[in-house]
N, C-alpha and C positions, 0 to 999 in steps of 0.2 A: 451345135446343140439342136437345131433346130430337124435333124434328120431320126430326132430321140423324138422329139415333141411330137402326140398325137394328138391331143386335143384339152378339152377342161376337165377336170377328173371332178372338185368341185370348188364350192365356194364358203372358208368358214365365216358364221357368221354367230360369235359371244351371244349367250342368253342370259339372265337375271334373273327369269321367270321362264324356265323351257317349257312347261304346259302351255304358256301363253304364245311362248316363239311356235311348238309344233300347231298349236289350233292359230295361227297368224298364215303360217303357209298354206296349211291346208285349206283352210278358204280359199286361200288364190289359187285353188288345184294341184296343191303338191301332194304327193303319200310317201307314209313311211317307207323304205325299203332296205333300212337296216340299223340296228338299235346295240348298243354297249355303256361299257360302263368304262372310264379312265381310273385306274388307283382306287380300285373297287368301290365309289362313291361318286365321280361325276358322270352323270347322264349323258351320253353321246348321242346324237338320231343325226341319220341321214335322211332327206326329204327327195322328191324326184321328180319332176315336171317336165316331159317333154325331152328327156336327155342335161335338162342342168340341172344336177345333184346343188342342196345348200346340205351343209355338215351343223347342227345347230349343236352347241354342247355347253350345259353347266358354268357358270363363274362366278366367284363373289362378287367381281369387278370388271362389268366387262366396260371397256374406254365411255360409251355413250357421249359417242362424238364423231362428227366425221373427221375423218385421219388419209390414212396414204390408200384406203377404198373410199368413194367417196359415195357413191351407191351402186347398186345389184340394178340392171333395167330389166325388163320382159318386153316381148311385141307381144303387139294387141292388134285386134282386127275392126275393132268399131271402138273409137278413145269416147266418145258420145256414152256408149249402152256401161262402157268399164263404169266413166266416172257417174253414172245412177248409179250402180251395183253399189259403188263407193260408199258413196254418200249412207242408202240404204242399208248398208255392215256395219257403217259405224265407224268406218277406218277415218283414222285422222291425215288428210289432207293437208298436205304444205306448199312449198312455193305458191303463195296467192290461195289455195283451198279451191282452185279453178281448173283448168286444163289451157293448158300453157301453149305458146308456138314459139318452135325455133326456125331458121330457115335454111336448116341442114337437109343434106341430099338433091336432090335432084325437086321436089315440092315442099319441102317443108315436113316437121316430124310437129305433133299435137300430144303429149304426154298429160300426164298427172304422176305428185310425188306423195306416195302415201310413206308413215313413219311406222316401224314396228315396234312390236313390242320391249324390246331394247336399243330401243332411238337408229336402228337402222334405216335405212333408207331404201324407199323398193320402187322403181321410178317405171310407168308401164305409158310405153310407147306403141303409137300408129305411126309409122313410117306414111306420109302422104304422096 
């Protein structure tokens, strides 16, 4: 299988409210880059940041839970300037509402987990 596999095409991720999912990404630097409809009534968008597409689409129910994704991460280059930004947007902060340490890799990784608009989870990492 693996000589098929090229890489991440993207990542779905259930909306309740898609004006809030596509204005959630787009703050953190995502843009549209392609937009449909499923069964000529659900809203489909693609978002695109950097080479990782998120697929946000329409649902009456979407789980609002973490399940078998448990969250989406991003690298960051200053976890300090992110979590102002944070704080300043308004984004709601979890694990602690702080910026976190684990002592994975080679220094240690200093993250923060912000919650989206449909209780996803978007975890933005500095690898240290």
């Amino acid at each position: 299988m693996e000589n098929y596999i090229t890489g991440l095409q993207h990542i779905g991720v259930p909306a309740e409210d898609i004006e809030a999912s596509i204005a959630f990404y787009e703050s953190l630097g995502f843009k549209i880059v392609y937009e449909t409809t499923l069964n000529e009534k659900a809203r489909v968008v693609y978002l695109e940041l950097k080479g990782l597409v998120i697929e946000t689409f329409e649902t009456d129910a979407p789980a609002g839970i973490t399940g078998a994704i448990d969250h989406i991460t991003l690298d960051v280059t200053d976890i300090d300037a992110v979590f102002e930004l944070a704080k300043e947007k308004g984004y709601k902060i979890t694990d602690g509402g702080g910026i976190n340490f684990l002592p994975f890799w080679d220094n240690g990784i200093k993250y923060i987990m912000l919650e989206g608009p449909s209780r996803e989870r978007v975890e933005l990492t500095q690898i240290l």
